[in-house]
C-alpha positions, 0 to 999 in steps of 0.5 A, a space after each residue: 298905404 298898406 290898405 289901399 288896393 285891399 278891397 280891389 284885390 278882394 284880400 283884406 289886412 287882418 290883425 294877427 289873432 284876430 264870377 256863357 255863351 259860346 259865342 260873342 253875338 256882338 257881330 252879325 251873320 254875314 258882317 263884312 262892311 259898316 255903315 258910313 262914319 258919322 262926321 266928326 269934327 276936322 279939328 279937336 281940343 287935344 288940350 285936356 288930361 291924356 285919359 285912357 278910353 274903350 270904344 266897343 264897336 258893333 259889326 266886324 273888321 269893317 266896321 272896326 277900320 271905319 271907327 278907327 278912322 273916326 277916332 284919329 278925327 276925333 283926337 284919339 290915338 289906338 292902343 291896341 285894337 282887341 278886334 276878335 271882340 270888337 273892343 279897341 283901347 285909345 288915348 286922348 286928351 280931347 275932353 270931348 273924345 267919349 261924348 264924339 266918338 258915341 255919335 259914330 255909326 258902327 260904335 255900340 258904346 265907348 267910355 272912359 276907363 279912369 277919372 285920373 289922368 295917365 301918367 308914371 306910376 310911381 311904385 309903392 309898398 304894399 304890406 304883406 298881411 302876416 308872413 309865416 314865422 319861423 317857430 310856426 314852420 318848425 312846428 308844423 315841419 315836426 308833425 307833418 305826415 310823410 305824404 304832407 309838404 311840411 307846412 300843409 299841416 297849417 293849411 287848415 283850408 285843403 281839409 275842409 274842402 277835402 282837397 287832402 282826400 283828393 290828392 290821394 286819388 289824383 293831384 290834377 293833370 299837368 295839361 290843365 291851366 288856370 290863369 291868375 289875372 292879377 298883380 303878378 306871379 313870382 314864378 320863381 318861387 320853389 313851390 310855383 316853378 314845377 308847375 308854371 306855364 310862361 306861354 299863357 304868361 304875359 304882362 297887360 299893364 296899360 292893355 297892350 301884352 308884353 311878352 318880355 321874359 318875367 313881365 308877368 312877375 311883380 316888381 320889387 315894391 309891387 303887391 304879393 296877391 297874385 303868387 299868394 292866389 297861385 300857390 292855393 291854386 296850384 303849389 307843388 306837392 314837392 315836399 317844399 313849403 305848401 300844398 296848392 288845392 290842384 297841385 298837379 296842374 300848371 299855373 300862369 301869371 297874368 299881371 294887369 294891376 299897375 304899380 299903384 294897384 289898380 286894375 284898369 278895364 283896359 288891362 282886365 280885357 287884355 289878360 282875358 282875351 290873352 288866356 283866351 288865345 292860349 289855351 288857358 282852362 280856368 281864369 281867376 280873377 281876385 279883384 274888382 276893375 277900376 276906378 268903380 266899385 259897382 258899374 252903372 249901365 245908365 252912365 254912358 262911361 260905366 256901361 262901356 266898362 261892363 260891355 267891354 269886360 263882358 265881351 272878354 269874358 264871354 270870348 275867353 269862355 268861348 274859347 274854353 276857359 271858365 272864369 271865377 272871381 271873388 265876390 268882394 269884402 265890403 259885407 255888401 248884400 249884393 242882393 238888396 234893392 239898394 245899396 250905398 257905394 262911397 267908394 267910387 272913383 277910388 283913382 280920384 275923389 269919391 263921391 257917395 252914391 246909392 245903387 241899384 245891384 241890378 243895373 250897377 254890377 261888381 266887374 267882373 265877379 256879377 258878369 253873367 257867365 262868371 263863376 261867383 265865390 264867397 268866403 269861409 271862415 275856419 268854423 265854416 260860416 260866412 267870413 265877417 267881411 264877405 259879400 252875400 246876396 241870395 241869387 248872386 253867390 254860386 259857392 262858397 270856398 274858405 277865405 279865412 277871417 280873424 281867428 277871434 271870430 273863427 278860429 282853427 283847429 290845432 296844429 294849424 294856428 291863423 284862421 287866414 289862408 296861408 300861401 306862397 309869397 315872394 321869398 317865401 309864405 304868408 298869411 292872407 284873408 279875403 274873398 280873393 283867398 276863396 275864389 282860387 280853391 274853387 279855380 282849384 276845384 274847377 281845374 281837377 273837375 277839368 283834369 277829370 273830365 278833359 273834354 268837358 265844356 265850360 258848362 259843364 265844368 261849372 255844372 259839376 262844381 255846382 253839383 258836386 259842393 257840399 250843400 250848405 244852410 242858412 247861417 241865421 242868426 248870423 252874429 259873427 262877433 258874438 256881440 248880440 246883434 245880428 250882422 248879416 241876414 242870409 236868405 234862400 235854402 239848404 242848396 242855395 242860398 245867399 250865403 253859400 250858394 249852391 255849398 261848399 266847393 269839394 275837390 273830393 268830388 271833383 276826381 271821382 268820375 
């Protein structure tokens, strides 16, 4: 099963050698009372599958206290109501529930978030992709310089992004947070605990935050992802292990994958609106929200999904927060007219379905606002897995690919990224290892410009990467046929957005 969560996580399993506005606009000028609430029926089925719900209501707390009402009469329980942006999460076992509470005045939209029943999560071992061996540890230990953690001289991505230079001149200020919205953080970790932030820590497993010392942190057969995604954020610089790209700044856990490795809109909600409320500058987000690949806004579920996550982005950007989410590893033009999803729902049985990418979104890394990254390999192209799409991709970071098609320069020795995992490193690739060198980037932007808004800190990531060209004839493999088709120019294009992320340029003032 080791595969399993590799494409929601946005890493993949490679074999060894081989995502605006400052306000939310979803509550009027002067809303203080609703409209009534439509009449629902006194008695409801209540005998279907428990399944867990987002209602997004229009107007303010009146309105939310008027459909409250109207989702007990209609067989719901509330979990949590997330009123700050209009989003409450509810449990039913009325089949009818979402097709009821959609005909209630004051209710913009309400979906299922699952098409799997609720129920334990049993735990599962999930497959580190290639721990660090001791002879590589060694050697890298023997020629690192004295101003390198022992094992950077392998981090072949912090010098291709020029975060070595960067660290000369600062390593990012301790006031800074990025949030790792993801499977959990082991802030134990000797290279994680200098730097980790446990107040915007927290656990929204099942979209309700739980507070309790290490909630955040994955369970024993849960996946590594989230410590790997931490430690390239922001690792100390400590003379242990690894160097993180902005390895001055704080770095906090927000688990919301369940056991099994999905990631619910429930929970993805929950973690945005918490590093919202707590003071977090930047959010990464390495995966996509369950049970749909792409969120179609004609289906009255998956329009319900996107709004609700769209208003907990666009809340935490409010609040102050820039978001960045991987662009995904399924090779997908993201730009196409259409495309092929086979995937979907992962939580049950998948059925094939062709798209429109205009009307059917990635959530949340094509939400408007969120900063979408793609994925380099050693040599500098595209990764063979990473998703493209000219007008979609805003940067390009390293990712990592097989070392057959893009191979790294000695002394490192694995064209993955290498970083923390429980216990100790490891190897990863995906478009969930390129997303937090921008968090990275985006945080020593932060650091050098404190006061700046997100706006701005997305306008100087943009400007400061290192304009990129089309890749064309792209074939990645060498096997004569051409495997992707990149479009747009030198500064952006679909392959490497506006360039390659640059920490150099993000500490120069």
């Amino acid at each position: 099963m080791a595969h399993l969560g590799s494409r929601r996580r946005r890493a993949l399993a490679l074999p060894a050698g081989l995502a605006l506005t400052a306000s939310l606009g979803f509550l009027p000028a002067g809303a203080a009372t609703a409209a009534p609430v439509d009449d629902v029926p006194a008695a409801v089925q209540a005998d279907g599958p428990k399944l867990s719900y987002v209602v997004n209501v229009k107007g303010g707390h009146g309105t939310a206290k008027s459909v409250k009402k109207a989702i007990a009469k209609a067989g719901g329980t509330v979990v949590m109501s997330y009123d700050q942006i209009g989003v409450i999460v509810v449990h039913s076992q009325n089949p009818d529930f979402a097709t009821t509470i959609r005909g209630v005045r004051g209710v913009a939209s309400a979906g299922a978030t699952r098409t799997a029943p609720l129920a334990p999560s049993a735990d599962m071992a999930i497959e580190s992709e290639r721990p660090l061996t001791a002879d590589e540890a060694k050697a890298s230990a023997a020629v690192a310089s004295s101003d390198q953690d022992p094992l950077e001289p392998l981090q072949w991505d912090l010098p291709a992004i020029k975060a070595d230079k960067a660290h000369e001149k600062t390593l990012g200020s301790d006031k800074v947070t990025v949030a790792v919205i993801d499977t959990g953080v082991d802030d134990t970790h000797p290279d994680l605990a200098p730097n980790f932030d446990r107040e915007a820590s927290v656990s929204c497993v099942g979209g309700v935050p739980n507070t309790a010392d290490g909630a955040w942190r994955p369970g024993p057969t849960e996946s590594d992802h989230g410590t790997h995604v931490a430690g390239t954020i922001a690792a100390a610089k400590n003379g242990v292990g690894v160097t993180g790209v902005a390895p001055g700044v704080k770095v906090s856990g927000i688990k919301v994958s369940q056991p099994d490795g999905f990631f619910y809109t429930e929970a993805v909600v929950c973690g945005f609106v918490w590093a919202a409320e707590h003071g977090v500058d930047v959010t990464n987000n390495s995966y996509y929200t369950d049970p749909w690949l792409f969120n179609c806004k004609n289906d009255a579920d998956q329009k319900a999904l996107v709004e609700a996550v769209s208003r907990a982005t666009r809340y935490a950007e409010g609040k102050g927060a820039v978001n960045v989410a991987a662009a995904g590893n399924s090779r997908m033009d993201l730009a196409a007219d259409e495309l092929t999803d086979t995937t979907s729902p992962n939580d049950t049985t998948p059925v094939e379905r062709v798209i429109n990418p205009r009307e059917c979104l990635d959530i949340p890394t094509q939400i408007p606002g969120v900063v979408t990254v793609s994925a380099l390999g050693a040599k500098g192209l595209k990764a063979s897995y990473s998703n493209y799409g000219d007008g979609v991709i805003d940067i390009s970071a390293p990712g990592g690919d097989s070392t057959r098609y893009q191979a790294p320069d000695a002394p490192a020795v694995d064209g993955r990224i290498l970083s923390t995992v429980p216990g100790g490193y490891g190897y990863k690739a995906g478009t969930s290892m390129a997303s937090p060198h921008v968090a990275g980037v985006a945080a020593l932007i932060k650091s050098t410009h404190p006061y700046a808004p997100p706006a701005l800190v997305k306008g100087l990531l943009y400007a400061q990467a290192d304009d990129t060209a089309c890749t064309n004839p792209y074939d990645i493999d060498g096997n004569g046929t051409v495997d992707a088709v990149c479009e747009g120019g030198e500064r952006d294009n679909g392959f490497y957005g506006t360039g390659v992320t640059d920490a150099l340029d993000a500490v120069r003032r």
